[in-house]
PAKOL-128485 format. One record per residue (C-alpha): residue number from 1; residue in three letters; x, y, z. Coordinates in steps of 0.5 Angstrom, whole numbers, always signed. Each point is the difference from the previous one (the first is absolute). Layout:
// PAKOL-128485
NUM, ala, X, Y, Z
...
This chain:
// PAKOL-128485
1, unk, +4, -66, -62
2, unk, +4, +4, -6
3, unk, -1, -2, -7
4, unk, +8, -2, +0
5, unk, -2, -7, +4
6, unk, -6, -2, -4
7, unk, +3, +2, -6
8, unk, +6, -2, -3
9, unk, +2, +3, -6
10, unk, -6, -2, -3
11, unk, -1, -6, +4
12, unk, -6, -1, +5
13, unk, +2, -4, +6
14, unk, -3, -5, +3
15, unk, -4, +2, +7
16, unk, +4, -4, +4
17, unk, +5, +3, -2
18, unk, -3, +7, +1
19, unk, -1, -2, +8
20, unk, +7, -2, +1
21, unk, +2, +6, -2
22, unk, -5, +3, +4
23, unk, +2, -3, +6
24, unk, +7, +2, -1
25, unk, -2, +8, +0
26, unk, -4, -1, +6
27, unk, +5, -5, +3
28, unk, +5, +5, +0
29, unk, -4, +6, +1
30, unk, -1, -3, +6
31, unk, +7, -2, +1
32, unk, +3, +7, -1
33, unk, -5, +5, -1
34, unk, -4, +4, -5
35, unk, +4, +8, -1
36, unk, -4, +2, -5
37, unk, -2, +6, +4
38, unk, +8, +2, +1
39, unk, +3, +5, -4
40, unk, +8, -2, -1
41, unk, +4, +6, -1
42, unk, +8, -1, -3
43, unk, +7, +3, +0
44, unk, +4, -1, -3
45, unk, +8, -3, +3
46, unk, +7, -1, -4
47, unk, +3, -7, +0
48, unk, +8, +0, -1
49, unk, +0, -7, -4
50, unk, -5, +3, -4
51, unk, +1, +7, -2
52, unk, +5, -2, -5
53, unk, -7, -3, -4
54, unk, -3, +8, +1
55, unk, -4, -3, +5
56, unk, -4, +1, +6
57, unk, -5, -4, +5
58, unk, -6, +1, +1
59, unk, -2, +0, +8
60, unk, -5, +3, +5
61, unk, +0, +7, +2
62, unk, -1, +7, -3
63, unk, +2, +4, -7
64, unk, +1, -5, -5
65, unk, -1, +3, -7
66, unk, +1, -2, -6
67, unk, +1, +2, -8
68, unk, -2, -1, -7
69, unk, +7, -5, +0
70, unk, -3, -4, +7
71, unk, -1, -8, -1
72, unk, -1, -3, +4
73, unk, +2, -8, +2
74, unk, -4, -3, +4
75, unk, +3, -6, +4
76, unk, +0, -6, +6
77, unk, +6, -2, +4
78, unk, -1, -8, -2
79, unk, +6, -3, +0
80, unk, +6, +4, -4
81, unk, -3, -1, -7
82, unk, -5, +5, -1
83, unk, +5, +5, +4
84, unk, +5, -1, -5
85, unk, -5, +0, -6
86, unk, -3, +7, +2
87, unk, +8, +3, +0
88, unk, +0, -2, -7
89, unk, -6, +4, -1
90, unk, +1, +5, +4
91, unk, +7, +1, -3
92, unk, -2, +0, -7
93, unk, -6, +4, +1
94, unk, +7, +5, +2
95, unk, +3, -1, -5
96, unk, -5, +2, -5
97, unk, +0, +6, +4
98, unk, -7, -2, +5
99, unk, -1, +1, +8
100, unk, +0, -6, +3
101, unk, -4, +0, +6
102, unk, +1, -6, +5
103, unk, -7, -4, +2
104, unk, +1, -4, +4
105, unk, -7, -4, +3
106, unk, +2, -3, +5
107, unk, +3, +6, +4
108, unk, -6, +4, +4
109, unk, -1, -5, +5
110, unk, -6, +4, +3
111, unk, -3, -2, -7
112, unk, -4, -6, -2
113, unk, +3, -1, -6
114, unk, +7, -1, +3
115, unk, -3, -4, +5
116, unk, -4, -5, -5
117, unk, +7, +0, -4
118, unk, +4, -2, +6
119, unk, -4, -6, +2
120, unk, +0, -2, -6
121, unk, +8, +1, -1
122, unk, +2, -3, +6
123, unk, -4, -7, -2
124, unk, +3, +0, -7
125, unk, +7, +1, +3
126, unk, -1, -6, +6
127, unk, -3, -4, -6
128, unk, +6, +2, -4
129, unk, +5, -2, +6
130, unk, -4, -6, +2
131, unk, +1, -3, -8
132, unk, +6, +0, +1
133, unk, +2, -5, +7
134, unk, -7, -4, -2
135, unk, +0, -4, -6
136, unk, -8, -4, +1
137, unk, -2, +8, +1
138, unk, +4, +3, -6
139, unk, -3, -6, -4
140, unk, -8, -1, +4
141, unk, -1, +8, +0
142, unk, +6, +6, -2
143, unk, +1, -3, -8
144, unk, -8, -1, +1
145, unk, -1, +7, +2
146, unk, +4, +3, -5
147, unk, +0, -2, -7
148, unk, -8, -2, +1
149, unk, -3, +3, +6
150, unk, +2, +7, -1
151, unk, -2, -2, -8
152, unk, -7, +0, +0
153, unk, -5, +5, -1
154, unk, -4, +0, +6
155, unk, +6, +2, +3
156, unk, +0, +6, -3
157, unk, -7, +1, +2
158, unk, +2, -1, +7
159, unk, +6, +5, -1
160, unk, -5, +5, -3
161, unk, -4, +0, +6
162, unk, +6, +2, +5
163, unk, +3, +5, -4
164, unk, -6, +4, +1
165, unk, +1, +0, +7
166, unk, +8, +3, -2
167, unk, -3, +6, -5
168, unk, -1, +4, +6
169, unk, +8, +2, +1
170, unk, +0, +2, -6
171, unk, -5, +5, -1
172, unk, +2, +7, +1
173, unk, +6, +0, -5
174, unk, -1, +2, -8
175, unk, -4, -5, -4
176, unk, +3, +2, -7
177, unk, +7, -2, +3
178, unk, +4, -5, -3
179, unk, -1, -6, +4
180, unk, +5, -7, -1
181, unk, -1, -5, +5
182, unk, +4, -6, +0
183, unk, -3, -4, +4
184, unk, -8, -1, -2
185, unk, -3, +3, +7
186, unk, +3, +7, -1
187, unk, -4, -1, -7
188, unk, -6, -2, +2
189, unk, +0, +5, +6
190, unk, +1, +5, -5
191, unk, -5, -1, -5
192, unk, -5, -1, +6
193, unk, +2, +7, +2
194, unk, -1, +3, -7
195, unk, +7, +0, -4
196, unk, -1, +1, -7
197, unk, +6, -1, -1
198, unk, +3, -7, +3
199, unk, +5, -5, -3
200, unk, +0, -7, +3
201, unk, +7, -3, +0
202, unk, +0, -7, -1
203, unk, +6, -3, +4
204, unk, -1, -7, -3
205, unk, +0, -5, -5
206, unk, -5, -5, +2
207, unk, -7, +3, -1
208, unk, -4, +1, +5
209, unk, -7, +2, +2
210, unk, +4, +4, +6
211, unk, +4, +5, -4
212, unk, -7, +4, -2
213, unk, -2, +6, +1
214, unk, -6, +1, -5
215, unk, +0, +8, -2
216, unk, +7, +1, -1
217, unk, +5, -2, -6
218, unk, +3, -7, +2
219, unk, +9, +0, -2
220, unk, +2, -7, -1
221, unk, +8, -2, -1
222, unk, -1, -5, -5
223, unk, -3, +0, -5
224, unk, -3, -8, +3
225, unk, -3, +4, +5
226, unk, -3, +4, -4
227, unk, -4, -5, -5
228, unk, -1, -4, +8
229, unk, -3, +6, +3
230, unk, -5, +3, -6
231, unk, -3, -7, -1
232, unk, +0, -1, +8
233, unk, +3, -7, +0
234, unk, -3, -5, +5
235, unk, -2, +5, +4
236, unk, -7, -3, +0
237, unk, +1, -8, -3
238, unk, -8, -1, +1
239, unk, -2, +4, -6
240, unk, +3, +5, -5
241, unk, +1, +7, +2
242, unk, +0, +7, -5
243, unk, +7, +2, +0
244, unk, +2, +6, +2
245, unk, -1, +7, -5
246, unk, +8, +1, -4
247, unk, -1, +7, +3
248, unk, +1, -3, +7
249, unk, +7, -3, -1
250, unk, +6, +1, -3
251, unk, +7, -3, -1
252, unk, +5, +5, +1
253, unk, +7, -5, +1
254, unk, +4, -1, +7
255, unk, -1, +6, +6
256, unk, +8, +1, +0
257, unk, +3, +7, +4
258, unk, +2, +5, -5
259, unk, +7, -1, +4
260, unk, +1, -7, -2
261, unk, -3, +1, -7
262, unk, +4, +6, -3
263, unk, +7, -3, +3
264, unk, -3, -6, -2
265, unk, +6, -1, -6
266, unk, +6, +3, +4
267, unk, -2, -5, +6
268, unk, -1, -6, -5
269, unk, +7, +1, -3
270, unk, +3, +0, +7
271, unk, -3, -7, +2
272, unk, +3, -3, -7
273, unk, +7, +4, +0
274, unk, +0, -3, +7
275, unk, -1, -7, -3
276, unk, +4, +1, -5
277, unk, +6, +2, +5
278, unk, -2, -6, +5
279, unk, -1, +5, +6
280, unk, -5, -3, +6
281, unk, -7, -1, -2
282, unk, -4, +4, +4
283, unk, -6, -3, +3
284, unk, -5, +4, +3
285, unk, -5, -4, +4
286, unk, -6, +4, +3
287, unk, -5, -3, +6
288, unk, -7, +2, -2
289, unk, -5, +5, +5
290, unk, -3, -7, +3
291, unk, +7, -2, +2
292, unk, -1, -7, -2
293, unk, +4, -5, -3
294, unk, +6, +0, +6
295, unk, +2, -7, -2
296, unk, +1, +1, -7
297, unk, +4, +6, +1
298, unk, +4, -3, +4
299, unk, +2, -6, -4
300, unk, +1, +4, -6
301, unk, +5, +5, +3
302, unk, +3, -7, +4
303, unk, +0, -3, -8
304, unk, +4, +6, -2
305, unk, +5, +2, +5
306, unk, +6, -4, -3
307, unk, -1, +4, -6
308, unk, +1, +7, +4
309, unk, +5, -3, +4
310, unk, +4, -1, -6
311, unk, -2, +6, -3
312, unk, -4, -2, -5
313, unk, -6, +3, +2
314, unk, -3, +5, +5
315, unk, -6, +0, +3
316, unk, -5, +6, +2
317, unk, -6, -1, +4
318, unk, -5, +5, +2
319, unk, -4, -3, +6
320, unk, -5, +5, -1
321, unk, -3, +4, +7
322, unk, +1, -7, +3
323, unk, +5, +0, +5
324, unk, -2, -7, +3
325, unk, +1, -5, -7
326, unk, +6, +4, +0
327, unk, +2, -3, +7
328, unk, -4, -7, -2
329, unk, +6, +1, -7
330, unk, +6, +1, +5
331, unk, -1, -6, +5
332, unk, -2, -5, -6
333, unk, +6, +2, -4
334, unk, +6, +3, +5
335, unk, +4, +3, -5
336, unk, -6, +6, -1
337, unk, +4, +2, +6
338, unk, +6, +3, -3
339, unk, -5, +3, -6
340, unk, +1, +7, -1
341, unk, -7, +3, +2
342, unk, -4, +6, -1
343, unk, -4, +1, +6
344, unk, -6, +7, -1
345, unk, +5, +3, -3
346, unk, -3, +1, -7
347, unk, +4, +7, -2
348, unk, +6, -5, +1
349, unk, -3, -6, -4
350, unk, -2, +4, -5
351, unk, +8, +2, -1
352, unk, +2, -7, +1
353, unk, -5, -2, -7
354, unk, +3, +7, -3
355, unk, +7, -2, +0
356, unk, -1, -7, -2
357, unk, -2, +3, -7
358, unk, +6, +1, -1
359, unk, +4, -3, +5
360, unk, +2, -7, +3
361, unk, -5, -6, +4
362, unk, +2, -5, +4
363, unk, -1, -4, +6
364, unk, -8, +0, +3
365, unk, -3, +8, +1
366, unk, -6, +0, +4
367, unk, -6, +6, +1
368, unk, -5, +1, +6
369, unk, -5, +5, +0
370, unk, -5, +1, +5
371, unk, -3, +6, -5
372, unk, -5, -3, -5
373, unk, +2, +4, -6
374, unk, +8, -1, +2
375, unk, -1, -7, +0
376, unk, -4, -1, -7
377, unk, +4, +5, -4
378, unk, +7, -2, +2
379, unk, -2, -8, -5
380, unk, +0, +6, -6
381, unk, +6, +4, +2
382, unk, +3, -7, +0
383, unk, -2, -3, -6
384, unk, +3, +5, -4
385, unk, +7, -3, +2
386, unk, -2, -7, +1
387, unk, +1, -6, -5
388, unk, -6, -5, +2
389, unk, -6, +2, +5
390, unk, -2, -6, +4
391, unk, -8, +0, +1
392, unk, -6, -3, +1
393, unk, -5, +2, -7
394, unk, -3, +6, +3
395, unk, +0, +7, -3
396, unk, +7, +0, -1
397, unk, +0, -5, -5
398, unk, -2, +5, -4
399, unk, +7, +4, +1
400, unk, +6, +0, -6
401, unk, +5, -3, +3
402, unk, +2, -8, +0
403, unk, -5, -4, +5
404, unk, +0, -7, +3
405, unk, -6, -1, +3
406, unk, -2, -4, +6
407, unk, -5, -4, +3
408, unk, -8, +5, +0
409, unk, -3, +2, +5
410, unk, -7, -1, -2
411, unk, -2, -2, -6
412, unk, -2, +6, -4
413, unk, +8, +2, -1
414, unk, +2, -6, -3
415, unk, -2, +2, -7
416, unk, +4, +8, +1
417, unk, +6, -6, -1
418, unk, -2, -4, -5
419, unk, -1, +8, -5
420, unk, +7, +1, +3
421, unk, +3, -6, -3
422, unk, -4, +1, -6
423, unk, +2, +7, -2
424, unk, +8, -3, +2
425, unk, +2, +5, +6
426, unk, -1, -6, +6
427, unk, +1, -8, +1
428, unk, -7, -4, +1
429, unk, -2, -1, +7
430, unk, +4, -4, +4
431, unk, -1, -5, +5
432, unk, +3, +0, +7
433, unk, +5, -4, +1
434, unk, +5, -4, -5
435, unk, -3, +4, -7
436, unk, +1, +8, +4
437, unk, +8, -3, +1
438, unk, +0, -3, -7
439, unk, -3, +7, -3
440, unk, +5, +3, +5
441, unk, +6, -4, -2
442, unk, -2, +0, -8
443, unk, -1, +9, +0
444, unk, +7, +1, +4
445, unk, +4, -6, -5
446, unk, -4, +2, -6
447, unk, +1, +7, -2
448, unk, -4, -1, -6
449, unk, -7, +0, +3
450, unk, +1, +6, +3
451, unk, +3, +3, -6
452, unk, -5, -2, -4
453, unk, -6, +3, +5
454, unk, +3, +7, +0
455, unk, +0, -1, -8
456, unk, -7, +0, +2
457, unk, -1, +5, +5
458, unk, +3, +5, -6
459, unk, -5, -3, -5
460, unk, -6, +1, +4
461, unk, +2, +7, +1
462, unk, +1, +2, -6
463, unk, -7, -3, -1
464, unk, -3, +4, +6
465, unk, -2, -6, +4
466, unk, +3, +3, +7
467, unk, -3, +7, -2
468, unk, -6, -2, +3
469, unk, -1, +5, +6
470, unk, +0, +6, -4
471, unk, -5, -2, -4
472, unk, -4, -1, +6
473, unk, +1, +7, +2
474, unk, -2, +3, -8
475, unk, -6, -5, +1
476, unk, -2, +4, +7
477, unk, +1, +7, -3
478, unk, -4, -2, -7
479, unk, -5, -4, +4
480, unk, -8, +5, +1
């Protein structure tokens, strides 16, 4: 077994806890294989929603080649989160004048690596949906799973143990290559590859044992992440643990698109003379990659049609690539059927959240694409030109625009809501039912708040709080 499962950071696992991990490995390599003897080669393929980033994608073929200027970022479909963070990344690497080349991990389905990943996805995702339609299991088992279980040291052991198995993919392309993975297999798998030079971008802000990937740089959003993570807080409530190094972790302030950060006083502005001149406040409510919380969304767009009928408000919703939930909204909530809807048009869609910059909003305006990247980049083309994002505390509790939180989906986002209230740019979480359509009815009836939250968004700016993506990419490109 690989010293990153025996030993963490210093701290000697316990042999029960070592044989788990074993018979993960062995479990898995029976299940899917074991390539070690493959060799992968790569091309490299554009992508139309992500050129405007300078980026290209990473795929199976012939040819690929890469410069002095190549980062690569090392991702995982998992719901829409670690996508959009590694847009974020990608288009600040751009930015500042880097190649960003797209890793996906989860896309060579010849290799183990891809197999193991998807397994474990599609669990995750039916966990996530199963949470939301069985409270005794969200309450016995998923708030369990997600703010503990995945907390604990040996489950890091174990994750250790399997990413071995995914290093392969990743054995052919340079090691002295800049590498930010946003999701902590990418990160494991590399530094079992032999990268040098890996950043771990953390996603959340509930510490937890399954973010760690020992041998790169750990980036946090907060900086009670990063207190939480250096000390290893109850990842192993039976005794105390050695904390991690300060040169394995680093704060580095929210991974926020180059785009939204550099237009980031002109669209706050916006949002405020819009406010100001009693204009339609602009809901943008986004469905997760899971495609869970359908009822909630219902009744949140059900609470706020009267004032879209009058108006005062309008709502744009992104259901994502999940064509099914927006049906499941139209039948639950008839009026959708007159909504005007962008169906895999994305070209047109982007158009659409162009003009709304500068010009009007109204009635209900819904978008659906199939293609992965068109149905998470359009929620950031959108958000410019929205007044208040509608979301679950996931990664988009980190964006800088006014936020009212809904109800989690797993235990570990709860604290993503708490930092945004703190910071002031986003309400506490709700509770579905009565208090989601009293804070509904409290943001449209009391223009303060959201004033106040864009006062707030403009204050952290100038503190650098959302600039937290291009320090990730000066942290990789430092990193020997």
């Amino acid at each position: 077994m690989n010293n990153k499962s025996t030993v963490i950071f210093g701290n000697t696992m316990p042999a029960k806890d070592v044989k788990k991990a074993q018979k993960t490995q062995r479990k898995f390599a029976k299940k899917f294989g074991d390539d070690a003897g493959v060799v992968y080669s790569f091309a490299l393929a554009d992508n139309d929603v992500l050129a405007p980033l300078g980026t290209r994608r990473l795929v199976a073929g012939e040819g690929a080649a890469f410069t002095d200027k190549s980062i690569f970022i090392g991702n995982i479909r998992m719901g829409f989160g670690h996508y959009r963070i590694s847009m974020a990344m990608a288009s600040c690497a751009h930015a500042l004048g880097y190649e960003p080349i797209w890793l996906d991990l989860n896309s060579f389905p010849e290799s183990t690596c891809t197999k193991i990943i998807s397994h474990q996805n599609n669990l995750y995702s039916m966990g996530s949906r199963l949470s939301q339609k069985s409270k005794l299991f969200n309450a016995l088992y998923w708030e369990k799973l997600n703010s503990e279980g995945f907390r604990k040291l040996s489950y890091n052991a174990a994750d250790q143990a399997s990413a071995q198995l995914m290093a392969n993919l990743l054995g052919q392309l340079p090691k002295e290559t800049p590498y930010i993975a946003t999701h902590v297999w990418p990160a494991q798998a590399a530094v079992h590859a032999g990268f040098k030079r890996v950043v771990n971008a953390i996603p959340d802000n509930w510490p937890m044992a399954l973010h760690l990937a020992e041998g790169s740089l750990h980036t946090v959003q907060t900086h009670s992440a990063y207190l939480g993570y250096m000390a290893l807080r109850g990842m192993d409530k039976t005794r105390s643990l050695q904390p991690m190094p300060a040169d394995a972790i680093r704060y580095t302030g929210h991974y926020i698109d180059h785009e939204l950060v550099k237009d980031l006083d002109a669209d706050t502005a916006a949002r405020q003379e819009r406010l100001r001149t009693g204009q339609p406040i602009r809901y943008l409510l986004t469905v997760g990659g899971a495609g869970a919380q359908q009822a909630l969304f219902a009744q949140i767009i059900e609470d706020l049609l009267p004032e879209v009928t009058a108006g005062k408000a309008a709502l744009l919703i992104n259901v994502g690539d999940h064509k099914g939930v927006w049906r499941a909204l139209q039948n639950a909530v008839p009026a959708l059927k007159e909504a005007m809807v962008y169906a895999d048009d994305y070209p047109a869609a982007a158009e659409f959240a162009r003009q709304a910059l500068t010009g009007p909003v109204n009635g209900i305006t819904a978008f659906y694409h199939e293609d992965i990247f068109a149905a998470v980049y359009i929620t950031n083309l959108l958000m410019r030109a929205s007044d208040v994002l509608i979301t679950k505390p996931s990664e988009l509790a980190f964006y800088p625009i006014p936020k009212l939180f809904i109800q989690h989906v797993g235990g570990h986002e709860v604290w993503g809501a708490i930092h945004s209230a703190e910071v002031g740019d986003g309400t506490y979480e709700v509770a579905p039912g009565r208090e989601t359509a009293d804070m509904l009815a409290l943001l449209q009836h009391t223009p303060e708040i959201l004033d106040q939250m864009n006062d707030r968004i403009l204050l952290n700016a100038r503190q650098g709080l959302y600039n937290g993506a291009y320090e990730v990419v000066k942290a990789a490109v430092e990193q020997r």
